[in-house]
C-alpha positions as CSV (number, residue, x, y, z in Angstrom):
1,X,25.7,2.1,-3.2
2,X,26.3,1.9,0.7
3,X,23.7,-0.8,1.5
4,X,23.6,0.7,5.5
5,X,20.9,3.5,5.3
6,X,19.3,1.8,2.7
7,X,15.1,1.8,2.9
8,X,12.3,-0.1,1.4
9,X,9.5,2.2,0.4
10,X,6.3,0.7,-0.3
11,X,5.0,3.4,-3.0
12,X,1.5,4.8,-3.8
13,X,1.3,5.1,-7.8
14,X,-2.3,5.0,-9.9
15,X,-1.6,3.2,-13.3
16,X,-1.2,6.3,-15.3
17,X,1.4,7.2,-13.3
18,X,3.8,4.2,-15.3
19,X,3.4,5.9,-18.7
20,X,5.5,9.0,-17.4
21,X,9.1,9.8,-18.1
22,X,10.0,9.1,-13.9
23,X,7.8,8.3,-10.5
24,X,6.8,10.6,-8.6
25,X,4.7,10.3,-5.4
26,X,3.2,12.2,-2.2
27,X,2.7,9.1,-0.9
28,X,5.1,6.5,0.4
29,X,5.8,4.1,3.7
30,X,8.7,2.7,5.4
31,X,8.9,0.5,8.7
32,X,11.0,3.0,10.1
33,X,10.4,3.5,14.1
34,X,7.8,5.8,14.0
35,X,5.9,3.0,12.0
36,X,6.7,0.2,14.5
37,X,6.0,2.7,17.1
38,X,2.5,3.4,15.9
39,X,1.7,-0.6,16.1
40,X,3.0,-0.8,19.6
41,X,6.4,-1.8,19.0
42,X,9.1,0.0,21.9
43,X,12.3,1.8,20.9
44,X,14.1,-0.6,21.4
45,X,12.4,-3.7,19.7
46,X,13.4,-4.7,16.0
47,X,10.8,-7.0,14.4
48,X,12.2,-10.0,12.2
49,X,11.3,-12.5,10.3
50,X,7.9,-13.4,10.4
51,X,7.2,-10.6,12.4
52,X,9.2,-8.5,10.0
53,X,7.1,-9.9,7.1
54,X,3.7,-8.8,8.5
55,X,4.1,-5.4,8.9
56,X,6.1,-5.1,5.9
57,X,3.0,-6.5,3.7
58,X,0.7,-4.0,6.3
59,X,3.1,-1.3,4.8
60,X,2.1,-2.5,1.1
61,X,-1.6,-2.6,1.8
62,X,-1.7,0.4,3.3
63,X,0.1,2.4,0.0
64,X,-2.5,0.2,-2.0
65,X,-5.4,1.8,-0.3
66,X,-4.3,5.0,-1.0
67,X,-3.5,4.5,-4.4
68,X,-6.9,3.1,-4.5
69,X,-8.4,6.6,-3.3
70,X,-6.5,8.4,-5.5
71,X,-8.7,6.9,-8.2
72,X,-11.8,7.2,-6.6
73,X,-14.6,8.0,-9.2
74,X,-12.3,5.7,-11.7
75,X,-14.8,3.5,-13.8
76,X,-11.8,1.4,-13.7
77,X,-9.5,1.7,-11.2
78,X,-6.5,-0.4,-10.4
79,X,-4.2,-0.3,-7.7
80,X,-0.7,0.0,-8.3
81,X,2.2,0.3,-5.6
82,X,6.1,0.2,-6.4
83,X,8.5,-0.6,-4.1
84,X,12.5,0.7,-4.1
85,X,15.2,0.3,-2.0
86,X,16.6,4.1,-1.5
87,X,19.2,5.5,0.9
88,X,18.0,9.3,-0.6
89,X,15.6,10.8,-2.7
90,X,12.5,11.0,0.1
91,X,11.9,12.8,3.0
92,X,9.3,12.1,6.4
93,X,6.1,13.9,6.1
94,X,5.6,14.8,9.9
95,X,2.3,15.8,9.2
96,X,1.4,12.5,7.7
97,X,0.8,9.1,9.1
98,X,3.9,7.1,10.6
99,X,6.4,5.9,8.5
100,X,5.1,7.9,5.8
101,X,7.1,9.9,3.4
102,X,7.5,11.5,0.0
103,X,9.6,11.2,-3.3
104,X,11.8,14.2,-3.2
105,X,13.0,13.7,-6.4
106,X,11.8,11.4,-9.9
107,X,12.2,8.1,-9.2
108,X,13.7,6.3,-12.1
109,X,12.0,3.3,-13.5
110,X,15.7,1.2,-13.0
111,X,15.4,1.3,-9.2
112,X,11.9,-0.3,-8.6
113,X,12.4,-3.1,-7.0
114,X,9.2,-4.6,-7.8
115,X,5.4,-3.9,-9.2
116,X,2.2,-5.3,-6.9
117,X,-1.0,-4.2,-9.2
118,X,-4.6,-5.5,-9.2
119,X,-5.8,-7.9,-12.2
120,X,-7.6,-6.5,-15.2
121,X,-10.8,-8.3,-13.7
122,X,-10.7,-6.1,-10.2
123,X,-11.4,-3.0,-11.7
124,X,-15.2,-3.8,-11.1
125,X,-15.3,-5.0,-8.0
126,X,-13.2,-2.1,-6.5
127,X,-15.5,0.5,-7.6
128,X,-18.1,-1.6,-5.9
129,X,-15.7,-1.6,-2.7
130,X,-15.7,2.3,-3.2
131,X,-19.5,2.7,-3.4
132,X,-20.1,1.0,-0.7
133,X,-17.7,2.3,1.5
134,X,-19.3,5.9,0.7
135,X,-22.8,4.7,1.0
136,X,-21.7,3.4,4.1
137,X,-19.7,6.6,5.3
138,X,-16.2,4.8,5.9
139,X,-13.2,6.5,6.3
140,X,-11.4,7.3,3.1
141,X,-8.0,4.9,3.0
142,X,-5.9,8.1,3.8
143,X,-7.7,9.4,6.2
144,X,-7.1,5.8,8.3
145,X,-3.5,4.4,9.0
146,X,-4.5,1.8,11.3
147,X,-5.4,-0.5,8.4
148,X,-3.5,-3.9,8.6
149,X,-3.3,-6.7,5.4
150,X,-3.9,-10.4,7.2
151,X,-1.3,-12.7,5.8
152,X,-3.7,-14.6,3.5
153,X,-4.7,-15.2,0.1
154,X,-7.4,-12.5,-0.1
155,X,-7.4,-9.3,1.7
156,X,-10.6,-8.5,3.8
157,X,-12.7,-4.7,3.6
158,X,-13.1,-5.7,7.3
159,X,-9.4,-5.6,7.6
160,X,-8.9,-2.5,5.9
161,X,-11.0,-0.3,7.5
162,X,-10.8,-1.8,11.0
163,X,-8.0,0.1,13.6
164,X,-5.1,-1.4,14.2
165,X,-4.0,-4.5,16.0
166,X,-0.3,-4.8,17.7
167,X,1.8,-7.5,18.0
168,X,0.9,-7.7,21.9
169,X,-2.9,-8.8,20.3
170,X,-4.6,-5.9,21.2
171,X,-8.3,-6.6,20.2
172,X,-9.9,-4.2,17.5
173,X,-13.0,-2.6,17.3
174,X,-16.1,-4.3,15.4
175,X,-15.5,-3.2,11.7
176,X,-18.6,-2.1,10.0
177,X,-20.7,-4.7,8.5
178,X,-19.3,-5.5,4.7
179,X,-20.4,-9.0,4.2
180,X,-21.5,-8.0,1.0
181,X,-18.3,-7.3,-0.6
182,X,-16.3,-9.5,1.8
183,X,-13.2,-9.7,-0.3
184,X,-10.5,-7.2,-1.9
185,X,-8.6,-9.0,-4.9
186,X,-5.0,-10.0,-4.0
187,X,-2.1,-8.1,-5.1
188,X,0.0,-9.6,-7.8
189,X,3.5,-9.6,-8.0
190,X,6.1,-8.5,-10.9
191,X,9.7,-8.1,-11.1
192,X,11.1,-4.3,-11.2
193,X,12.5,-5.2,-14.6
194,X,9.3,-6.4,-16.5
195,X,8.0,-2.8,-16.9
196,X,6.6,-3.4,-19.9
197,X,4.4,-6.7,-19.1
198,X,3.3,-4.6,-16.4
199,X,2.1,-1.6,-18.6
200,X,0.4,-4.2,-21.0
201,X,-1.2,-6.3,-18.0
202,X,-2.9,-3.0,-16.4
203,X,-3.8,-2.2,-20.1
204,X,-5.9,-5.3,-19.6
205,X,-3.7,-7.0,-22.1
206,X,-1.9,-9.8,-20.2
């Protein structure tokens, strides 16, 4: 496969989702120009690196939280994101956010890159993050692309619901007031080839 128009989607999947026969997903983002565009970035500019690194975990964060709504009113939901490098199979949703886009046809389980899922002890603590973010009338995750993952251990509410910040430092607006559930769970990582000790792990049998 011609590595030049290859993509990285970062893919929003809910743990049932990896008992089917294929992926399939509404739900997808790509750093493509329209995504760099929305976080300030000219025409003509080409993150790297570091740089490159940030927005590419923003992308990843961003597909979690809406795989996160998709299970709202879960008693125990778990957030579950694939990511595949693709040159076809997807197609922009211009009525979407930026950079986002949608699995045109099933994706096959071969050609996920790698698995970023919640631990079995999250599930609680997200449907807290839910009930307060509805007691609290917060955007839902897909109804706000602006939200940006920091770069650290544990991923911040705060961050998640605030708008976005560029890479010029443009400051945010105050996020509401979550001190109370301060902390989302960090993401943990699997190899696209250890299907299986992902299925067991969001089982809750690591």
């Amino acid at each position: 496969m011609s590595t030049h128009n290859v993509k990285r989607l970062y893919i929003s999947l809910t743990p049932e989702a990896l008992n089917e026969a294929a992926l399939n997903s509404e739900f997808a983002l790509i750093v493509d120009k329209n995504f760099l565009s929305s976080r300030g970035f000219s025409p003509e500019e080409e993150p790297r690196g570091e740089e490159l690194e940030i927005l590419e975990d923003e992308a990843l964060y961003r597909a979690a939280a809406d795989s996160l709504e998709r299970q709202n009113g879960s008693e125990i939901p778990r957030r579950v994101v694939a990511v595949a490098e693709l040159s076809e199979g997807f197609e922009a949703l211009p009525e979407g956010e930026a950079g986002q886009y949608r699995l045109t046809r099933p994706l096959q389980f071969s050609e996920v890159v790698s698995y970023h899922v919640d631990e079995p002890e999250a599930a609680s603590y997200l449907v807290e993050y839910l009930q307060a973010r509805g007691d609290l009338d917060l955007p839902a995750p897909n109804e706000s692309p602006e939200l940006l993952s920091p770069g650290d251990a544990s991923k911040s509410l705060s961050a998640e619901v605030s708008p976005e910040v560029s890479h010029e430092g443009t400051a945010p607006l105050a996020p509401p007031d979550l001190s109370a559930y301060s902390e989302l769970p960090d993401l943990l990582w699997f190899d696209g080839t250890e299907l299986d000790l992902v299925r067991q792990f969001l089982a809750g049998r690591p």
